[in-house]
C-alpha positions as CSV (number, residue, x, y, z in Angstrom):
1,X,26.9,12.8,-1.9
2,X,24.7,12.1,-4.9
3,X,21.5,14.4,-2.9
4,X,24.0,17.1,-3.1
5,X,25.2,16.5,-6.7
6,X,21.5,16.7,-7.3
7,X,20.4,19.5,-5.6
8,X,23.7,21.4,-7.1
9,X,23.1,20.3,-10.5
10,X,19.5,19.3,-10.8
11,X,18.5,22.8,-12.7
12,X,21.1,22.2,-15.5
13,X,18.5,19.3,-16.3
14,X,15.3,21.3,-16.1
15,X,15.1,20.3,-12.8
16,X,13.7,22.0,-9.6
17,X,16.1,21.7,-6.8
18,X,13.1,23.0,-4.7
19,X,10.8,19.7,-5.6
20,X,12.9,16.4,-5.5
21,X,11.6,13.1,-4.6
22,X,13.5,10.0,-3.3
23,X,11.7,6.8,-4.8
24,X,13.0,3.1,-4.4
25,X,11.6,-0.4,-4.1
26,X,13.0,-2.9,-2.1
27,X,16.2,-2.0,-0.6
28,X,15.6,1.1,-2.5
29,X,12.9,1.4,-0.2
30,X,14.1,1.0,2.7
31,X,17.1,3.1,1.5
32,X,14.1,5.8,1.0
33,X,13.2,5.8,4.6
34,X,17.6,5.9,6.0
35,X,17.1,9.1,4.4
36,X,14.2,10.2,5.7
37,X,15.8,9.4,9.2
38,X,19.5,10.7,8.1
39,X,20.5,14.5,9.2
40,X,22.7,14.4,6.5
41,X,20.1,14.1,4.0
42,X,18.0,17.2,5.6
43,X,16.3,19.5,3.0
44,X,18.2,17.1,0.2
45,X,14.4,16.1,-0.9
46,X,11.1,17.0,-0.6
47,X,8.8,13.6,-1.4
48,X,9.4,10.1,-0.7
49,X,7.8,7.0,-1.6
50,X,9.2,3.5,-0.2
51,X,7.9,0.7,-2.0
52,X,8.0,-3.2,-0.5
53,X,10.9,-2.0,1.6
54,X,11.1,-0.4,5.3
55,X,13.8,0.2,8.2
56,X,12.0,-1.7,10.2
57,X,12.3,-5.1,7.8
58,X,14.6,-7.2,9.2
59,X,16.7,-7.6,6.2
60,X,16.9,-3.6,6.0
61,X,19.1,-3.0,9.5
62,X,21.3,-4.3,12.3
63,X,22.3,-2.3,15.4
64,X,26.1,-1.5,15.7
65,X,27.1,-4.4,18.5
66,X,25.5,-7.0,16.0
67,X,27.3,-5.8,12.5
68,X,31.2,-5.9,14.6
69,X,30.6,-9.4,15.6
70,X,30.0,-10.3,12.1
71,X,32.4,-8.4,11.1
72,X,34.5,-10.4,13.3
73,X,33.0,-13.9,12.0
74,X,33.5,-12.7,8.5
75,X,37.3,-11.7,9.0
76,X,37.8,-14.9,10.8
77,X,36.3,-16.7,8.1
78,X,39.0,-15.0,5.7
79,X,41.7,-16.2,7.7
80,X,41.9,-13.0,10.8
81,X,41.8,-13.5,14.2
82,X,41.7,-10.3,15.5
83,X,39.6,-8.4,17.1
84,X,40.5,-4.8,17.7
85,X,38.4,-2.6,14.6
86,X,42.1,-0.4,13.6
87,X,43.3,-4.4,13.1
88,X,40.3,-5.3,11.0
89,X,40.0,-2.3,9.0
90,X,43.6,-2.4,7.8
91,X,43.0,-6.0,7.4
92,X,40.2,-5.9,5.0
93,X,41.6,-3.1,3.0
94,X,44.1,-5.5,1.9
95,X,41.7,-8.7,1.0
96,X,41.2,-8.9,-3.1
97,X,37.8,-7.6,-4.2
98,X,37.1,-11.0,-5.6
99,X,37.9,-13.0,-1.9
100,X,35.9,-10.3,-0.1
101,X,32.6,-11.2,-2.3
102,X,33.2,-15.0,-1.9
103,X,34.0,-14.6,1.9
104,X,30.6,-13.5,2.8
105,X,29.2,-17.1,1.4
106,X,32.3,-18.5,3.8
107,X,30.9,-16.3,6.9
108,X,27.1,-17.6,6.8
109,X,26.1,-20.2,8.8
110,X,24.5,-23.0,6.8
111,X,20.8,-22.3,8.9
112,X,21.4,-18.2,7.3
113,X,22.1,-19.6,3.8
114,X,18.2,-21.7,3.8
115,X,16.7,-17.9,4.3
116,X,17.5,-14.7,2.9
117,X,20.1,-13.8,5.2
118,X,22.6,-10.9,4.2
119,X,25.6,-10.6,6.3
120,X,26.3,-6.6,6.2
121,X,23.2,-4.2,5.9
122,X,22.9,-0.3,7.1
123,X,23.5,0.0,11.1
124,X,23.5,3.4,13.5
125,X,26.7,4.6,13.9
126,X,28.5,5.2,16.9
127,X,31.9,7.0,18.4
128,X,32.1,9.3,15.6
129,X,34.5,12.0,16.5
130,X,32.5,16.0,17.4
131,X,32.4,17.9,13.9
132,X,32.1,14.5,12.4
133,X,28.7,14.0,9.8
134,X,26.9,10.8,11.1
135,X,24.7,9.1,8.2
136,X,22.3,7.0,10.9
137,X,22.9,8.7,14.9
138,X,20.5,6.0,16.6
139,X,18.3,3.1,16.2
140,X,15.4,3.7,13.7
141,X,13.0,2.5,15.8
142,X,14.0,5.1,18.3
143,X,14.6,7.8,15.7
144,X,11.2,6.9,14.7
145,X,9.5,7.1,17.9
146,X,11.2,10.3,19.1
147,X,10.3,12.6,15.5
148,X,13.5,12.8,14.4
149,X,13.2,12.5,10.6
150,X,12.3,15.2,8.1
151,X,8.3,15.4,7.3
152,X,7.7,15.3,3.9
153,X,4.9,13.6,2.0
154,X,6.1,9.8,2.0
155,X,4.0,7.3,0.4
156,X,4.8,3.5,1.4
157,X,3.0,0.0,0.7
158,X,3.5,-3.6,-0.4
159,X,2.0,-6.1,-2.9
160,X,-0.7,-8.2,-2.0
161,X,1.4,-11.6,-1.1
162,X,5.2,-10.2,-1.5
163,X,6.5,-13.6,-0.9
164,X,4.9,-15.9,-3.6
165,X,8.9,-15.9,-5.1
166,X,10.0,-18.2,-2.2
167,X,7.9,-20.6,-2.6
168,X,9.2,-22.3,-5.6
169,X,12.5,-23.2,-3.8
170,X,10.2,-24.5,-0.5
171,X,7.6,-26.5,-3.1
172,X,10.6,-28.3,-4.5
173,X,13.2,-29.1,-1.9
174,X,12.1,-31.3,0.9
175,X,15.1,-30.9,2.9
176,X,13.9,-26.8,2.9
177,X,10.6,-28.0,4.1
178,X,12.0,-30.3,6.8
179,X,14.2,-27.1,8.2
180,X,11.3,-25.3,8.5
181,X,9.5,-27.7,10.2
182,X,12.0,-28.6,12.8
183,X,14.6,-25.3,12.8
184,X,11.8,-22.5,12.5
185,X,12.9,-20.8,15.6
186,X,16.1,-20.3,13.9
187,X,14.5,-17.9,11.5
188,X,12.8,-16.2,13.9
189,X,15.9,-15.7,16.1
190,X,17.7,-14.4,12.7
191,X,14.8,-12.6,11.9
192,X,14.2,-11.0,15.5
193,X,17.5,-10.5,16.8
194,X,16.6,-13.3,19.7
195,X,19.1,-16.0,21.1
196,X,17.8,-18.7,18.9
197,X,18.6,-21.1,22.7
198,X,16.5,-19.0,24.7
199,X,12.9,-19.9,26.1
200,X,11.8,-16.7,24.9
201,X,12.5,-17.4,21.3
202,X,11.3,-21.0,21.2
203,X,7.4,-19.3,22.6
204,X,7.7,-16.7,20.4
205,X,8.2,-19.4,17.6
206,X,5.7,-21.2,19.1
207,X,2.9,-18.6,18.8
208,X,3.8,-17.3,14.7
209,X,4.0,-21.0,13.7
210,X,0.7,-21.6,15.5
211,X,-0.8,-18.3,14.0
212,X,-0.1,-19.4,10.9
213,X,0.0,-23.1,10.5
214,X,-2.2,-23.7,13.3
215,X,-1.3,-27.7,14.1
216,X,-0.4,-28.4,10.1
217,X,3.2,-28.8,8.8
218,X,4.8,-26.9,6.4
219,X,4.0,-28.7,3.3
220,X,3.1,-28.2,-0.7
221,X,-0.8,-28.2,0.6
222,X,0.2,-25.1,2.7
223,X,2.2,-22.8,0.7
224,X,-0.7,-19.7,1.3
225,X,0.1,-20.0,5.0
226,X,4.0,-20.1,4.3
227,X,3.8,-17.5,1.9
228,X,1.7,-14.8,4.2
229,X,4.4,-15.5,6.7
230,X,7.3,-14.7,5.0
231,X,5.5,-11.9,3.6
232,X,4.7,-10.4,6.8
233,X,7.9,-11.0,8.3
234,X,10.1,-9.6,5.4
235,X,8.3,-6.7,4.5
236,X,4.1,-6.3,5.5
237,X,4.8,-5.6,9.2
238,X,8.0,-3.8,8.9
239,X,6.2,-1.1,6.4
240,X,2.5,-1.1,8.5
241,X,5.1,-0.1,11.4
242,X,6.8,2.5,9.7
243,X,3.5,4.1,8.7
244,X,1.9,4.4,11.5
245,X,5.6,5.8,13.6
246,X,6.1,8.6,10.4
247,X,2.2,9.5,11.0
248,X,2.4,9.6,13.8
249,X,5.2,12.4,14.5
250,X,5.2,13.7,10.9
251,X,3.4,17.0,10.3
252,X,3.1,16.0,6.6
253,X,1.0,12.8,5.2
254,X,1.5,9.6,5.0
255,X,0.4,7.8,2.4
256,X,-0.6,3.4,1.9
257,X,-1.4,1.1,-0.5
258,X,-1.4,-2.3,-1.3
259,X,-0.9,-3.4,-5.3
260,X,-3.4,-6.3,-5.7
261,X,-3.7,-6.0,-9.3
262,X,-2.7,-9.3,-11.4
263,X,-1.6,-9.0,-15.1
264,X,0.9,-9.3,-17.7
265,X,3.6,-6.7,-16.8
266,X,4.2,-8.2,-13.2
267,X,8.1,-9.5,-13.5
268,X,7.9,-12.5,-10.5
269,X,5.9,-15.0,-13.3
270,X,8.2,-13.1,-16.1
271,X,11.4,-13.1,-14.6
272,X,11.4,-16.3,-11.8
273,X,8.7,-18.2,-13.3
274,X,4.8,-19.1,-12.7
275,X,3.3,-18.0,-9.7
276,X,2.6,-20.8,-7.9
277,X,-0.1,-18.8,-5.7
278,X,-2.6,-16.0,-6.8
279,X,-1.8,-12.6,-5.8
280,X,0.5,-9.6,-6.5
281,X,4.3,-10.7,-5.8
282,X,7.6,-9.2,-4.2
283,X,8.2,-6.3,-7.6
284,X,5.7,-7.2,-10.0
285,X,4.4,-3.0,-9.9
286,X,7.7,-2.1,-11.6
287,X,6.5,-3.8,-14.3
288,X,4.0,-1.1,-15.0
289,X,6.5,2.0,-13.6
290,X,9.7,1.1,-15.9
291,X,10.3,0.8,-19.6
292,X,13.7,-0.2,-20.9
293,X,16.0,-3.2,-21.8
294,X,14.6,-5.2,-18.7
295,X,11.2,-4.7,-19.6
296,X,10.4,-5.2,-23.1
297,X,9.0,-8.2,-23.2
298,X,6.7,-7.6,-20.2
299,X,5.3,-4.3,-22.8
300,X,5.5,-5.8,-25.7
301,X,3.4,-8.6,-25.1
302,X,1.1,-6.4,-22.2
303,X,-2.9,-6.5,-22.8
304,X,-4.7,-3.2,-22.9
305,X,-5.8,-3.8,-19.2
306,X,-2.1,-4.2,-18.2
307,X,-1.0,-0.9,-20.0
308,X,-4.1,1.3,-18.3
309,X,-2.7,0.4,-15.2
310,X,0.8,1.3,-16.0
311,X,-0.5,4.6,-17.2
312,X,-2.8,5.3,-14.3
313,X,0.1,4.3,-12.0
314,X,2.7,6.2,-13.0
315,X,0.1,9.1,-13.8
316,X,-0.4,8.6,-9.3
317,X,3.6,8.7,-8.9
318,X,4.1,11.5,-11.2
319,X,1.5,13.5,-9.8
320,X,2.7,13.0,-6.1
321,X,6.1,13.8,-7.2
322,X,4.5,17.2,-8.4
323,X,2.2,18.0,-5.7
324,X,2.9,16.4,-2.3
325,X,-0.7,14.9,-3.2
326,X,-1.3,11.4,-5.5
327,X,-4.6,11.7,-5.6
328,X,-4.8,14.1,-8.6
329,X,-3.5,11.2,-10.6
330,X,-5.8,8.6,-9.6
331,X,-7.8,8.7,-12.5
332,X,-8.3,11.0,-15.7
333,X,-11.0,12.9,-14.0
334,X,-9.0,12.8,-10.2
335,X,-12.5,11.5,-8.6
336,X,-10.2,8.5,-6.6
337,X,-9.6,10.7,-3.4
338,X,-6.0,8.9,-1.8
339,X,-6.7,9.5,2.3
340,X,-3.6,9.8,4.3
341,X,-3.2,7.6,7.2
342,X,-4.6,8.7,10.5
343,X,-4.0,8.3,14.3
344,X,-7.5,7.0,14.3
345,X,-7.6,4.6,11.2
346,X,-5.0,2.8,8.6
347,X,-6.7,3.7,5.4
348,X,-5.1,2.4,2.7
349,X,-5.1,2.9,-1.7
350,X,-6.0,-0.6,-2.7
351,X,-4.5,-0.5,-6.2
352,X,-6.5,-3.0,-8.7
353,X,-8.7,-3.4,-11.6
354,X,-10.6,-0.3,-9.9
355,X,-8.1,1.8,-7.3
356,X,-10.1,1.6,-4.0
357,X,-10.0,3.1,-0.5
358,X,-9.9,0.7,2.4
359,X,-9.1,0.3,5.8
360,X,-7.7,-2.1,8.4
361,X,-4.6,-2.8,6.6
362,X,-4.1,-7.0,6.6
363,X,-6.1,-6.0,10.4
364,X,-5.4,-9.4,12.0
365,X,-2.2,-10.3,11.0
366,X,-1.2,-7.0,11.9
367,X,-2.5,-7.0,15.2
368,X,-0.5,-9.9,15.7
369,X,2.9,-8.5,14.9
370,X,2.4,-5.7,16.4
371,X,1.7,-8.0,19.6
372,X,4.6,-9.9,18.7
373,X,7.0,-6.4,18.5
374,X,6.0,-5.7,21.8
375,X,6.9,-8.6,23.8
376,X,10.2,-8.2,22.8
């Protein structure tokens, strides 16, 4: 609805209806990317760029069989028993706004409330009646592999250790530390979509504990290991995956990076407090892509190293935005060349002090997931 308001409106604004691009961080990116998979949302927008945020992260999605038996849970945990969807429905339309918030907290599970679990997320839609617009027709995994989303230039990435802002909770609770140690197969089964009983998700446990913990425990002396885990599993793997499925079927490019740089306009240190590891965390590039209320302290007080960045990064965005190309923005004199992905090699932006080409995009621990993805 708003892509339409936008395309039927965009021009009162000085707008061209012909050049729009959908841009989101998060679960605005992932958001990004349901469009790019939606037929509803076909020749809505022209760019996309998806930052920190995929289809494929396992926050991001749940098939349709998985999202009616929480429905169900939830329901029951506001005081339904039924089970028909016309019962539920009319059911929840009458539950106070204030009770359905505080009944999702009810419905978790207290091994989902130690992760970041969210009960309802996107999911593929099915039994619409013929005539009817469906947002999400399949699995976007399987939308993915068959081509069916629009090609347009899309640029995704991640930060260089997305999940530095867990580890302040893990550092200081030891009861969150013993749950990991003895219940980690219950995040992988959340995380997965695996029966958390079954012999396949206690190996499968087995081998990403073991790739990265080796025989140590998670402790405060192994927070790096902890860290790229949850990274990968929240958000790395999910958008390395995407990537390579949209180049691989897309006639337009695709576009990677990976924002390493460390300053003063990062909001994880601002907003949760001091990194406990180095590296670029979960957000910190809005920093140097939005002004506003939120962000005036980060400006104020940013160093003159900080503020070229934000200028030569939103100089990149607002140049793909134009073109279809970001590497016109690199730099003042456009000598940083951005090289799409290929079928032959994940070449990536690495997006520092000095902006960077690169390949073999976190090589290893991607060749891991991607064996992991498989033996499911």
């Amino acid at each position: 609805m708003a892509l339409r308001w936008v395309q039927q409106n965009i021009a009162q604004f000085g707008g061209d209806p012909g050049n729009v691009t959908l841009f989101g961080e998060s679960a605005g990116g992932s958001s990004v990317q349901f469009h790019l998979l939606s037929p509803m949302s076909k020749g809505l927008f022209h760019r996309a760029i998806a930052q920190s945020g995929s289809v494929l992260n396992p926050w991001a999605f749940a098939d349709s069989s998985t999202l009616c038996k929480r429905v169900q849970r939830f329901c029951k945990a506001l005081g339904c028993e039924a089970t028909s969807s016309e019962e539920l429905v009319e059911f929840l339309m009458k539950v106070p706004t204030e009770e359905l918030v505080l009944g999702v907290n009810k419905a978790l599970t207290e091994e989902e409330k130690r992760p970041i679990a969210t009960l309802f997320v996107p999911t593929n839609e099915n039994g619409v009646h013929e005539g009817e617009e469906t947002f999400l027709p399949g699995l976007p995994e399987y939308l993915m592999a068959e081509g069916k989303f629009h090609s347009v230039p899309f640029i995704t990435g991640v930060t260089t250790l997305e999940s530095i802002f867990v580890l302040g909770d893990i550092s200081a609770k030891s009861e969150l530390r013993e749950f990991l140690n003895n219940k980690f197969h219950v995040i992988i089964s959340m995380f997965l979509n695996i029966d958390e009983n079954s012999n396949k998700c206690r190996e499968i446990s087995r081998k990403i504990k073991s790739f990265y913990l080796g025989n140590k425990p998670v402790s405060k002396e192994t927070l790096q290991e902890v860290a790229e885990f949850y990274s990968d599993i929240f958000f790395v793997s999910g958008v390395y995956r995407s990537a390579k499925k949209h180049q691989a079927k897309s006639s337009s490019p695709v576009y990677l990076y990976k924002f390493s740089f460390e300053g003063n306009m990062g909001i994880s240190s601002a907003w949760i407090g001091p990194n406990l590891l180095p590296g670029a965390s979960h957000g910190d590039d809005l920093g140097y892509l939005f002004d506003g209320t939120l962000f005036e302290d980060l400006h104020s007080k940013a160093d003159a190293e900080s503020k070229r960045m934000s200028e030569q990064l939103v100089r990149t965005w607002t140049t793909f935005a134009t073109t279809g190309d970001p590497s016109l923005g690199s730099d003042k004199s456009g000598s940083v060349i951005w090289n799409p992905v290929t079928e032959n090699e994940v070449v990536y932006m690495d997006i520092d002090k000095e902006w960077s080409m690169k390949r073999d995009f976190f090589k290893d621990r991607m060749a891991f997931w991607d064996e992991i993805y498989e033996s499911l």
